[in-house]
VEXDREN-2710 file (C-alpha; in Angstrom, 1 decimal):
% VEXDREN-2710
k/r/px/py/pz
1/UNK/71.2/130.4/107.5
2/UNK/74.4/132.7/106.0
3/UNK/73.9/134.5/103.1
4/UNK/75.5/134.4/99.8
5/UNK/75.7/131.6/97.4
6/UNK/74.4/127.9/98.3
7/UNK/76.0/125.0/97.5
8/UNK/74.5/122.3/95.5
9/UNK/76.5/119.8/96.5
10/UNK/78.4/118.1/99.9
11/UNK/81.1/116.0/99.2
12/UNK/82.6/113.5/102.5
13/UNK/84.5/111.1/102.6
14/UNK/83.1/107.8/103.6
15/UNK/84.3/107.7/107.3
16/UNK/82.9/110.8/107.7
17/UNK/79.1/110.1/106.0
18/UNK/76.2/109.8/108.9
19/UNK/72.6/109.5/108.8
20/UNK/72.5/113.2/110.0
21/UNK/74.8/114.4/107.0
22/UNK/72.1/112.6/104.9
23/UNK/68.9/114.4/106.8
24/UNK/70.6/117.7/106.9
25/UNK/71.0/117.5/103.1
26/UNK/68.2/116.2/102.3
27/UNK/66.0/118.9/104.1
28/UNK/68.4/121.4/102.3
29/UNK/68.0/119.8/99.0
30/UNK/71.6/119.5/98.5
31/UNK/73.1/116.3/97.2
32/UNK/75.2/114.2/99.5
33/UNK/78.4/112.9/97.4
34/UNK/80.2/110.1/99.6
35/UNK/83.8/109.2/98.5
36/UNK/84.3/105.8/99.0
37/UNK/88.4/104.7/98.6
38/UNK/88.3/103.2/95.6
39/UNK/87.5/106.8/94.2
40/UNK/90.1/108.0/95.5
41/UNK/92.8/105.3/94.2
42/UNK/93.4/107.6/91.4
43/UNK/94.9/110.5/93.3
44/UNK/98.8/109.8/93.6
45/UNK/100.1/109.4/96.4
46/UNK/103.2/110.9/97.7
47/UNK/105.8/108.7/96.8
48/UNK/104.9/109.0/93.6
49/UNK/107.8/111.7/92.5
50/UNK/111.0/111.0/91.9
51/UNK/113.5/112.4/94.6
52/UNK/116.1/113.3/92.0
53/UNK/116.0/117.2/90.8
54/UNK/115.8/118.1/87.4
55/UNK/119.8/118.0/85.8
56/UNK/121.3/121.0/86.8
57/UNK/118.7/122.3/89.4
58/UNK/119.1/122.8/93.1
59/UNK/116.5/121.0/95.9
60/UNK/114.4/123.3/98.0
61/UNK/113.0/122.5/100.8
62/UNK/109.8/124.2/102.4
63/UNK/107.4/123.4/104.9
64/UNK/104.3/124.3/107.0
65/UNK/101.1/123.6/107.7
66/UNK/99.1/124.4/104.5
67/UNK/96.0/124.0/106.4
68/UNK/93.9/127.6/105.3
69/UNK/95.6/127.6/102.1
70/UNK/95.3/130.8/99.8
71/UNK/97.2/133.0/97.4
72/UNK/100.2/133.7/99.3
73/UNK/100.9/130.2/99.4
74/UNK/100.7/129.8/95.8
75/UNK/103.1/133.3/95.9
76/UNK/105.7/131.9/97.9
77/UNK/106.0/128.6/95.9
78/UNK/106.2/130.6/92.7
79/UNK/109.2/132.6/94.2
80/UNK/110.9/129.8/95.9
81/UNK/110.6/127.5/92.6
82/UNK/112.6/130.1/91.1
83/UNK/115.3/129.1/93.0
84/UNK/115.2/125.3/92.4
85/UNK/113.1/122.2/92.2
86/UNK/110.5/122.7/95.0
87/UNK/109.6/119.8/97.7
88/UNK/106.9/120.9/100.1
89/UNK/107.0/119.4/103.7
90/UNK/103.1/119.3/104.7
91/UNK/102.7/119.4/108.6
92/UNK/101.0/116.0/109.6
93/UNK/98.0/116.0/111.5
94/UNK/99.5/115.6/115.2
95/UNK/101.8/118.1/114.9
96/UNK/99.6/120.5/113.2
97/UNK/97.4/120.2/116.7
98/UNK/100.8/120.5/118.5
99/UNK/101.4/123.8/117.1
100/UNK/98.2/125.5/116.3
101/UNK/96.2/124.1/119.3
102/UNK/92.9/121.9/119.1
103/UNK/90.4/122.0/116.1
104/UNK/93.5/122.6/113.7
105/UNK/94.0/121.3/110.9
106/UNK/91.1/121.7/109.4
107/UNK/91.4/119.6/106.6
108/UNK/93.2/115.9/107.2
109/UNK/97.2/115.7/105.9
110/UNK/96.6/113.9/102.7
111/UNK/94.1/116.2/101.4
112/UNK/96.1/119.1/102.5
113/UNK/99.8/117.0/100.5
114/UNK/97.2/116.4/97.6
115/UNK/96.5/120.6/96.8
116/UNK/99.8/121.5/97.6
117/UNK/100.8/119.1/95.2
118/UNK/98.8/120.1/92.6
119/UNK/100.3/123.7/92.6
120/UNK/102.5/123.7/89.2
121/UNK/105.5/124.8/90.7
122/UNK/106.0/122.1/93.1
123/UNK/107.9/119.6/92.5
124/UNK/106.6/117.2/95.2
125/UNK/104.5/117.3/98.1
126/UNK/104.9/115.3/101.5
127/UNK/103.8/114.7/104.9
128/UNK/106.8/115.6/107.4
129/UNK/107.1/112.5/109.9
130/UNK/108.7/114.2/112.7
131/UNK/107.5/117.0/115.3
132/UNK/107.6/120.4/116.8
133/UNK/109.1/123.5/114.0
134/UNK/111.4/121.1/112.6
135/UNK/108.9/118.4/111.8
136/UNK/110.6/117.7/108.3
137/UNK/113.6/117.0/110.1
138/UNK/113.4/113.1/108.9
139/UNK/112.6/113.6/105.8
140/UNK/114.8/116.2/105.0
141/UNK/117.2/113.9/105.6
142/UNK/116.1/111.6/103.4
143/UNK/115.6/114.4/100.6
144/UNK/119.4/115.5/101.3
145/UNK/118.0/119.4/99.4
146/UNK/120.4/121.7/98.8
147/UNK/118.3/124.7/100.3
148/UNK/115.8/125.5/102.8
149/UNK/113.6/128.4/101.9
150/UNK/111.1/130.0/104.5
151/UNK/109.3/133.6/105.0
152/UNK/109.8/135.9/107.4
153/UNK/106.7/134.1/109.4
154/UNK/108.8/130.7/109.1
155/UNK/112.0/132.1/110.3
156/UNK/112.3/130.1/113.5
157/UNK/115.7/129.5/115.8
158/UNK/115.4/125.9/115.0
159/UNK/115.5/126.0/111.5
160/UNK/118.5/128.2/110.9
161/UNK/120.2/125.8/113.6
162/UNK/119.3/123.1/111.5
163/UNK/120.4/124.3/108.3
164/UNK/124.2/125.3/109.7
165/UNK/124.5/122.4/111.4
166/UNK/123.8/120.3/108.6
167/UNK/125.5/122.6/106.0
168/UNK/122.2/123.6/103.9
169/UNK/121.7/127.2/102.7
170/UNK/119.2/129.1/104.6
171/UNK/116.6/131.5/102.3
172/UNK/114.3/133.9/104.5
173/UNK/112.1/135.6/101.3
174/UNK/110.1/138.6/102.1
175/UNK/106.7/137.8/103.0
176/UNK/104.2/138.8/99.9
177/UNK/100.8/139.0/100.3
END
């Protein structure tokens, strides 16, 4: 019983509809909206970028977990786009439990690939595949960027290891709210 605005609608997926969604709405008067997969066949999916930068443009690499998303994300992709063609690493689901402890994320991985892929200055979006800070690892690998580009909340051991190891250049940007 919060106050402020109400919603008029629930949207769920349909593994997650249940007779109790349905009652709890329904007492509420708000409409249920179950997605079923076939609505959700028009959302690309991951692969569906190219890998290639635009002609004369360096590959940037950033990750994280994208889970609460809000301005400064949107900040920090504008900056970092700035400095080349932006691919996002989005933490997958285990990992994102790994790091941030149980009842993270809050929202599953390809929903969470899907809005950071919609930001305009991405490039493409992707779930990492590997585990622990350097999740992206494997597909940053595959990706072969030019650049990793963090904030000063990303700026982790690992990752500057990582990028002088395997000869990429390391960006820490100023974190801006």
């Amino acid at each position: 019983a919060a106050e402020g605005p109400r919603p008029d609608v629930w949207v769920v997926r349909e593994e997650h509809e249940s007779p109790a969604k349905h009652e709890f709405c329904r007492e509420r008067g708000v409409e249920l909206r179950v997605l079923r997969p076939s609505d959700l066949a028009a959302f690309p999916p991951a692969s569906a970028v190219s890998d290639s930068p635009s002609a004369g443009r360096k590959k940037v690499v950033v990750t994280g977990c994208y889970d609460w998303f809000h301005s400064g994300h949107i900040r920090f992709f504008e900056e970092v786009s700035g400095l080349g063609d932006l691919y996002v690493g989005v933490g997958h689901d285990a990992n994102i439990r790994l790091l941030k402890g149980e009842g993270h994320p809050l929202f599953p991985q390809d929903e969470r690939r899907y809005v950071v892929g919609a930001v305009r200055y991405v490039t493409q979006a992707f779930v990492s595949t590997g585990m622990g800070w350097m999740d992206a690892e494997p597909d940053i690998a595959r990706l072969k960027p030019d650049m990793y580009a963090v904030n000063e909340d990303g700026d982790k051991p690992e990752k500057r290891e990582f990028c002088r190891t395997h000869g990429l250049e390391y960006v820490v940007l100023k974190r801006t709210p």
